[in-house]
N, C-alpha and C positions, 0 to 999 in steps of 0.2 A: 322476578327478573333474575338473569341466571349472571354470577357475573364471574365464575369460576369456568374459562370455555374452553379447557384443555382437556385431550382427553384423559377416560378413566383408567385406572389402573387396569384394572380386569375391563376386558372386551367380552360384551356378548353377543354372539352369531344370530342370525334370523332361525337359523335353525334348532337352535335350544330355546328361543323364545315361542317356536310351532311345536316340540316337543313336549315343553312346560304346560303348554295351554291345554295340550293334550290328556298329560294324566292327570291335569285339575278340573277335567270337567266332567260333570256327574253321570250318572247313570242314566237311559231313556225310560223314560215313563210307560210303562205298557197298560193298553187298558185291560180294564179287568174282564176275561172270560165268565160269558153269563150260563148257566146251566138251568135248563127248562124240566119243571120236573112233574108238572102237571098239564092234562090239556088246556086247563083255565090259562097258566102262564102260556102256552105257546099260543092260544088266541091273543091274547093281550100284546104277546110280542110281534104277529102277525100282522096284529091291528096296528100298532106303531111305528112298523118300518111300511106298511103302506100309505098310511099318511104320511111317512116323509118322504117316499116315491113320488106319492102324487102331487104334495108340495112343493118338490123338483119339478116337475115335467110342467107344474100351474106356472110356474116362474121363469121358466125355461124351455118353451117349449117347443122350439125348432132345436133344440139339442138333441140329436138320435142319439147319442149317448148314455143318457139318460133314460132313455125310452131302451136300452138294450140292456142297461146295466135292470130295471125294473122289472122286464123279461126273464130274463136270466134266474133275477132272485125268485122270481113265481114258480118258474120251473125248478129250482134247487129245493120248494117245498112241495113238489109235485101238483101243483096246482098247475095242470096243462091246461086248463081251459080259459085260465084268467090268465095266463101266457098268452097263449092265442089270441087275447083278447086286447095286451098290450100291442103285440106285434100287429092287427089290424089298426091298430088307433095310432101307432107309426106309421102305419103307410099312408093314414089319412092326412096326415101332416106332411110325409115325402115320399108319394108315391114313385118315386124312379130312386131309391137308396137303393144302391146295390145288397151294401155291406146288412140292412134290414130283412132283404131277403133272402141273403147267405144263411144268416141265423136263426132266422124263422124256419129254413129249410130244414137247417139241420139239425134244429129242436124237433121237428115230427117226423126223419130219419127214423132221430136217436131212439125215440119213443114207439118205432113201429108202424107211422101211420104213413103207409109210402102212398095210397091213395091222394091222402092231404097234400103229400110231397109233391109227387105228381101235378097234383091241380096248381100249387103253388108254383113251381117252376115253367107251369102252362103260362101263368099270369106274367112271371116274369121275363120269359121270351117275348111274348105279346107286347108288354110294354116295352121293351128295353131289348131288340133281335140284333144290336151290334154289340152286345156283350157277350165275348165268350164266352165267359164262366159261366155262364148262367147256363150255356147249352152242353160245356164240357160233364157238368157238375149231375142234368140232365141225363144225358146220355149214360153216365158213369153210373147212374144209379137205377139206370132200366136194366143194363147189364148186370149188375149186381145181384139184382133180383131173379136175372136167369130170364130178362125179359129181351131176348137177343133181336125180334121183330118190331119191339114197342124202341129201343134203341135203333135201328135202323131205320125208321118214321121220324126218330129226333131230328137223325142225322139228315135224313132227304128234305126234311123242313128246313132244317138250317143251309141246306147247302144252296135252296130257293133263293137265299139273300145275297151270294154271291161273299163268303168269307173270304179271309186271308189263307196265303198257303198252307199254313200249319193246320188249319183246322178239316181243306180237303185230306190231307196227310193224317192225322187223326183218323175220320173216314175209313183212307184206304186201311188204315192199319188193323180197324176194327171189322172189314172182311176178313183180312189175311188171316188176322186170329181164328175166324171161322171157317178158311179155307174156301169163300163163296169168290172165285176165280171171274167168271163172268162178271159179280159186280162189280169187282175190282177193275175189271175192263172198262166197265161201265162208268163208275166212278174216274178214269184215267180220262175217260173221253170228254165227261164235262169237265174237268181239271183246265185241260190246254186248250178249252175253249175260255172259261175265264182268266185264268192267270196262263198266258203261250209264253212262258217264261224256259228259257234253256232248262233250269236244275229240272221242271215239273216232267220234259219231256226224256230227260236221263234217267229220272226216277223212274218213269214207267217201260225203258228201255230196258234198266236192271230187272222189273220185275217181268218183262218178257221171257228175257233173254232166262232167265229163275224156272217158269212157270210154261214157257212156250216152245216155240222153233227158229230157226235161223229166220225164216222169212219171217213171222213175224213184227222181229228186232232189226229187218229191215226196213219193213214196211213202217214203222214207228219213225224210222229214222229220216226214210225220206220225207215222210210229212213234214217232220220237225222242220226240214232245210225248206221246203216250201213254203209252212206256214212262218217262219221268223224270218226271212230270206234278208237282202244282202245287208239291212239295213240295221234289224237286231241279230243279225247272227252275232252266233259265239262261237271261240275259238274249243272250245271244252267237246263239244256236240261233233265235233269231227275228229276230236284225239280219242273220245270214246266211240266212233262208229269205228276207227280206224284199228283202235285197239280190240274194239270186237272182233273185228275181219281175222286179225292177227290171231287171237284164239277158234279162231273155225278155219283158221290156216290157208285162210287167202290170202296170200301176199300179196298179189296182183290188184285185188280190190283197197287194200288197204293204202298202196302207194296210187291207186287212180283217186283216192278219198283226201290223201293228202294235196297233193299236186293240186285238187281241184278248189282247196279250199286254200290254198297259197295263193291262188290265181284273184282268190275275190277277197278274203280279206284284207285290210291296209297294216302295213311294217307294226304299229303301235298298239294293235289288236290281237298279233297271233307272236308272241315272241313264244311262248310256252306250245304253240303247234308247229314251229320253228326246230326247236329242240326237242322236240317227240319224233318227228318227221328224222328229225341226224340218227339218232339213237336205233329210230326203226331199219335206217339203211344201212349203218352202223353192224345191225344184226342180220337182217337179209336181203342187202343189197350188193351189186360188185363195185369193184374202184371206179366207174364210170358212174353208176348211179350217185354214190357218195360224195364225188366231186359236183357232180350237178348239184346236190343240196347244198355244198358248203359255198359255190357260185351263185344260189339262189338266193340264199340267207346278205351275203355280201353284197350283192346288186339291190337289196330291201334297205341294206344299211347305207349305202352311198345316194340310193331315190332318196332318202331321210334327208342326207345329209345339205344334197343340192336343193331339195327344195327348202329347204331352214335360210340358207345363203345362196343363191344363184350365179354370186361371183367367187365362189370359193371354189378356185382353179385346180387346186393341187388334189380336191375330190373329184373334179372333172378329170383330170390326168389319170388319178386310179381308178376311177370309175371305166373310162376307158381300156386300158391295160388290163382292167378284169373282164371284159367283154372280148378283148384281143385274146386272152387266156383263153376264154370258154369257146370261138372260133364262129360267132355266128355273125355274118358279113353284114345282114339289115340291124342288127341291134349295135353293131359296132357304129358303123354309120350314122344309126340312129343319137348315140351316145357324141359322136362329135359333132353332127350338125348343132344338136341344143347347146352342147357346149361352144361353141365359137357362134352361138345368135347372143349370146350372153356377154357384146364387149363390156371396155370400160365402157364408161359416159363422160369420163375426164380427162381430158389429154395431159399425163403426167405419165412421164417413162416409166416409173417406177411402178406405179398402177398395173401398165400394159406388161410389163415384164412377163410373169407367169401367163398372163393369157395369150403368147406368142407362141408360146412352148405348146399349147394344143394344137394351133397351125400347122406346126413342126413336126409333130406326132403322129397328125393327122395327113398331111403327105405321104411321110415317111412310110405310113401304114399302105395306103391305096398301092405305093412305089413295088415294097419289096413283099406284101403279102396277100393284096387285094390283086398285083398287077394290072392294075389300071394306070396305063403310063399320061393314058390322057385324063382321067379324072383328078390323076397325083397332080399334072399343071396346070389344072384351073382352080385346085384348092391355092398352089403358091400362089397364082394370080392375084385372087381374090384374096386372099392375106395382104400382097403389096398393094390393093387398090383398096384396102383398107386402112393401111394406117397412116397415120397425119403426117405427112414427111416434111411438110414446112415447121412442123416444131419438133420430130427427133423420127429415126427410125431405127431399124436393128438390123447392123451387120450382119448375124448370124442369118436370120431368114434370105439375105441377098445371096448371103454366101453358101446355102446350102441349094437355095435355087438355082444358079450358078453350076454347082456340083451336077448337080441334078439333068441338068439338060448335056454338061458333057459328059455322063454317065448313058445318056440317051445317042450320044453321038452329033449331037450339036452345037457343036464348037461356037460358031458366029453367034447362036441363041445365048449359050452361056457369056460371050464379050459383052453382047448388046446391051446383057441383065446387068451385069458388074459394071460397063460403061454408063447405062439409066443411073443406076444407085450413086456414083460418082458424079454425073452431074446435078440429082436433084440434092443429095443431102451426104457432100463427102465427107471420108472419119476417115483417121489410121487405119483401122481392123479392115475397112472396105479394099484401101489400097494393100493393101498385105495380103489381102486375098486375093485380090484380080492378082497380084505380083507372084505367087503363090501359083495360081491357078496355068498364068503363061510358061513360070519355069518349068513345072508339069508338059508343059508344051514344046519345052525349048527353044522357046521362040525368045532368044535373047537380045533383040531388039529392041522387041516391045516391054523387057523388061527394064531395060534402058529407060526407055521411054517413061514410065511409069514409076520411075526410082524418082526420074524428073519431075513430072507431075510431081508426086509427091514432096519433094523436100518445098517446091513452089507451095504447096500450099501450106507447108510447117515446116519452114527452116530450123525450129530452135526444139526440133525434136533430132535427139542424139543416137537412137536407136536407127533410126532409117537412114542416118549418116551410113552407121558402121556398116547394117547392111547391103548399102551398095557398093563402099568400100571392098567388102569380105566378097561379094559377090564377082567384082572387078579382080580382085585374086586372085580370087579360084579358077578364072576363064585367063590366068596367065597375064592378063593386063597390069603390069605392077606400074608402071606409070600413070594410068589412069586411074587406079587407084588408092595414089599418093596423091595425085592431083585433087580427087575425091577428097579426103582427107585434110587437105589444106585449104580447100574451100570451106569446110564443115569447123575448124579452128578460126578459120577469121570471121568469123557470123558473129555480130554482135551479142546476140541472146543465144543462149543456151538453156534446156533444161536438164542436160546431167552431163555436164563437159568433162568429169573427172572418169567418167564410161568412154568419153570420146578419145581424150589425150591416151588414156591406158592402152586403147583399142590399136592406136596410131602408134604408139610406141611398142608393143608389141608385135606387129607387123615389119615395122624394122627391124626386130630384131630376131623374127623367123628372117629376114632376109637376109641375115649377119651384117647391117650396114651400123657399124659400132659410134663412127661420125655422127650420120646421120640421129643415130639416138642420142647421143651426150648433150648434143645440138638444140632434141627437142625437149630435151629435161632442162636444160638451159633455159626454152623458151617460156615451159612452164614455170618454173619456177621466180618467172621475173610478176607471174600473173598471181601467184599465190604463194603461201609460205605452208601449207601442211605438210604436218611432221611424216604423214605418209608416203608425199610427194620426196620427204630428202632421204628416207629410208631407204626407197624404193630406189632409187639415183645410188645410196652408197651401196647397195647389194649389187648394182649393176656394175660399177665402179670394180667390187670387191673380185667379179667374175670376170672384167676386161683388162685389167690394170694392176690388182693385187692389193694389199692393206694399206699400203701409202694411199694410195689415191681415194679409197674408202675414208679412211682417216681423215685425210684433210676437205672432205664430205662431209663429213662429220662435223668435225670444225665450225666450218662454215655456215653448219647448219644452226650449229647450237649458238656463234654468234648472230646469225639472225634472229632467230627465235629471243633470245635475250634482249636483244633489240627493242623487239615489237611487245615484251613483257608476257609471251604465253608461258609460263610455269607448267603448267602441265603438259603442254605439246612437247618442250624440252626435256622433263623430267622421263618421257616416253622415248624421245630421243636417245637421252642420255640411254638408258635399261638396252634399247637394241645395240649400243655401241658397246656397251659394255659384253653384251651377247658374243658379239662378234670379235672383244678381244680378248676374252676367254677361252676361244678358241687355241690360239699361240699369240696374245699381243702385250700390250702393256696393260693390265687389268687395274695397277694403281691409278696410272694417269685418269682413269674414267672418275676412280672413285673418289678422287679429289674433286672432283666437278661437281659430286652427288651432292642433292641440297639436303639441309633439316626439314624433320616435318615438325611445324610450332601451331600451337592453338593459339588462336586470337580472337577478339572479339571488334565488333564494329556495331553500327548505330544503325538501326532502322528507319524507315520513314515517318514512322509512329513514335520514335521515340524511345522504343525499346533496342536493347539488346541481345545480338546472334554471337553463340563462337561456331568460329569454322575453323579447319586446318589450311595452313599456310606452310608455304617453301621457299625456305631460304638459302640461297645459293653463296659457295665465299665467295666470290666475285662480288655478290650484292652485301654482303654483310661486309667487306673490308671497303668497298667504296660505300655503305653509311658508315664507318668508323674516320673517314678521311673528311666526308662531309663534317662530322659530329666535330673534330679537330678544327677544320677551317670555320667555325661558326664558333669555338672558344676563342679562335686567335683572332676573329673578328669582336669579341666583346672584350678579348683585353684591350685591344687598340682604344676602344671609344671609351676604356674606364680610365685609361692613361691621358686621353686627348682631354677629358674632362679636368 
């Protein structure tokens, strides 16, 4: 029991304890080399490592190991026959070892008996004809021997069984060595009727086009597209017929080889005959041809794109507009029909948004480049008899439809569109456009008209105030106008009355009626107290009247505002008053008024603590200092009453 559990003085590493082990441990044992010095000893050592062979293999005797390693040693005492004789007595135990018959093989190689070999490697094709090696190793050693016909019989046997590419390739390569041209043809022909694979028929393309004539490296090629046609073509089989053409300096044929295999293969298949085809036009085509590839490549990428997503609009928009680019009238067409067959399916504005804009596109096109005036109004049509108008529709397509027809000269057609739209599903943007559309006209009646309409249906919209106002102006009506004007002030609801009053007040005062303005800063200011509102009043003040009457604006202002407790509206007051008597006025009087900035803190909902900055005005600090007095002279009274 250990009862001392502190550490030791000195630490030792793991690593001096692997080092220690190291140079204390002794030296390996080697066995002793034996030395044979008579034939009596080397029988007797013969005798002994064969029985320990053979008491291996008795023990163990699906171990080819054993049975190689036994082999082996026969033949390292030149006992070829007793070799032979292991190596048959393995195969009787696994006639389909590969690795038994490699070694057997190449024991009677080594030793010259390539008849043996031979027969040996007959056995082993015969059992075992889907292993290469047995036919490469074959072959290998018919040729070696200078047996260039008995190696050619290898090869026609094995080719019987229908190999893998490499081993027809093998094959070929072992004509070429011999320069036998025809069988190579030969051999090419059974090739890509077993494996009609692209690379087999490029290979024998290069060795044409090596060995042959143009035609040929033709005739090779079109087979190829025949026999693999649309279904396993490859993109590769047409950049190299194409890239041939280009070295036997047909350009013509090279750009018909492209074109024709853009035509059939799909976007996903030929992106590499995409960019060979640029490159080719790139080099000898002109800016018409070049442009065609780089519109062809582009319309592959947009097919991609819409088919992945079918409502993905804004690839329909470009998609189109690259067809408008490239000018051909059935693919343009064709390009927005599919697109506008693609609505939403759910009635949500937001949805339809972008898919309006192809409608709009798609007019616009038939209008100014197709000139089809009548195709352009049965696209608008068919746009407005599309979309759901009892739950939103879109001004802009009324309104460009509208346009549209008085751009054709038909005035009444255009009223009728804009009068439709206004009774099925009215909006501001609708009336501003028919409104819009009659001042164009001058027809200031109906603008009248329409101003009415309009505020009828949205009184407490302030914009369409002014605009009838401003328009009543402009046509000299300043009473009507005003009138305008003061109807638009007494409307209970407003949504931006601070655009309305500005509007009205600034009207008066292009009319120089200075009354009538003070009148209506009066009015306003009984309705509101911002600090913009009494600015705006003392600059006015400051330009009819002079710095008294600003001044006492001012005043007025800062005592309201103190009033109502806004500190910061005032302290904004204060800074333009001061602005302005800076100029020539009394600049102390302001900055007597100016408050302190004080940090303070206050209490949260939670419980915690904020500081903020605060402004203390003397007006506010000597009326707390007067309260603080009357609240001491209230507790001396009740400490005296007591």
């Amino acid at each position: 029991m250990i009862k001392n559990k502190n550490a030791a003085a000195v630490q030792i590493t793991a690593e001096q304890l692997i080092r220690e082990a190291f140079d204390r441990q002794g030296s390996v044992q080697k066995a002793p080399r034996q030395k044979v010095l008579d034939g009596e000893e080397l029988s007797d050592y013969q005798m002994r490592r064969r029985r320990e062979f053979e008491e291996g293999v008795r023990r163990n005797r699906t171990n080819i190991g054993e049975w190689l390693r036994y082999a082996t040693w026969e033949e390292s005492q030149q006992e070829i026959a007793r070799s032979r004789s292991i190596y048959e007595r393995a195969l009787d135990v696994d006639a389909r070892s590969q690795t038994v018959y490699i070694k057997y093989a190449e024991m009677e190689m080594k030793n010259k008996n390539i008849n043996l070999a031979r027969n040996l490697f007959d056995r082993a094709v015969t059992v075992l004809p889907r292993v290469s090696q047995f036919w490469y190793r074959f072959a290998y050693m018919e040729e070696l021997v200078d047996n260039v016909q008995g190696a050619r019989e290898v090869f026609d046997r094995w080719m019987q069984w229908e190999p893998e590419y490499e081993a027809w390739m093998a094959f070929i390569k072992f004509e070429q060595r011999y320069k036998e041209v025809d069988n190579v043809r030969g051999v090419f022909e059974r090739l890509v009727f077993v494996h009609p694979e692209p690379r087999a028929w490029l290979r024998w393309a290069q060795f044409e086009e090596a060995n042959g004539d143009a035609d040929s490296v033709r005739d090779v090629f079109g087979r190829a597209i025949d026999r693999l046609g649309e279904e396993h073509m490859d993109q590769h089989v047409f950049i190299s017929f194409a890239k041939f053409e280009v070295r036997m300096r047909e350009h013509d044929r090279a750009r018909a080889i492209y074109k024709y295999a853009l035509q059939r293969l799909p976007r996903a298949q030929s992106q590499s005959l995409y960019n060979q085809y640029t490159v080719f036009e790139k080099q000898f085509g002109d800016t018409r041809e070049v442009e065609e590839v780089v519109v062809r490549k582009r319309r592959m990428q947009y097919e991609s794109m819409v088919k992945g997503d079918p409502r993905d609009y804004d690839a329909w928009i470009d998609y189109a507009k690259l067809e408008e680019s490239a000018g051909d009238r059935v693919r343009i067409r064709d390009v927005y029909e599919r697109a506008v067959a693609e609505h939403p399916r759910v009635a949500e504005k937001d949805v339809w948004r972008r898919y309006i804009y192809i409608w709009l596109f798609y007019a616009l096109y038939e209008e100014t480049q197709a000139r089809d005036v009548d195709r352009a109004r049965q696209v608008y049509g068919a746009a407005l008899d599309l979309i759901p108008h009892e739950r939103f529709t879109f001004g802009k397509l009324w309104h460009q439809y509208a346009w549209f027809e008085l751009r054709q000269g038909n005035v009444d057609k255009a009223r009728r569109a804009l009068g439709q739209a206004l009774g099925r599903c009215p909006k501001n943007s609708l009336f501003r456009s028919y409104i819009n559309l009659e001042l164009e006209l001058r027809e200031f009646d109906r603008v009248r008209t329409l101003y009415t309409k309009h505020i009828e249906f949205n009184a407490a919209n302030c914009a369409t105030w002014v605009e009838f106002a401003r328009f009543e102006s402009a046509l000299g009506e300043e009473t009507r106008a005003r009138a305008v004007y003061e109807l638009a002030v007494d409307q209970p609801t407003l949504d931006m009355p601070e655009i309305l009053w500005k509007a009205f007040i600034d009207f008066e005062l292009e009319l120089g009626h200075t009354a009538r303005v003070r009148s209506l800063y009066e009015r306003l200011l009984k309705l509101t107290d911002h600090v913009k509102v009494w600015i705006s009043r003392a600059q006015f003040e400051l330009d009819a009247k002079g710095q008294e009457a600003a001044r006492s604006v001012f005043e007025e202002g800062d005592g309201r505002l103190r009033d109502v407790g806004r500190k910061e509206e005032r302290l904004v007051l204060l800074e333009a008053w001061r602005t302005m008597e800076s100029r020539d006025g009394d600049v102390e009087m302001v900055e007597r008024r100016m408050p302190t900035r004080v940090r303070r803190r206050r209490e949260l909902d939670d419980g915690s603590l904020e500081e903020y900055f605060d402004y203390v005005f003397p007006d506010d600090a000597q009326s707390s200092r007067f309260k603080l007095l009357a609240k001491a002279h209230m507790w001396k009274q009740t400490q005296e009453a007591e």
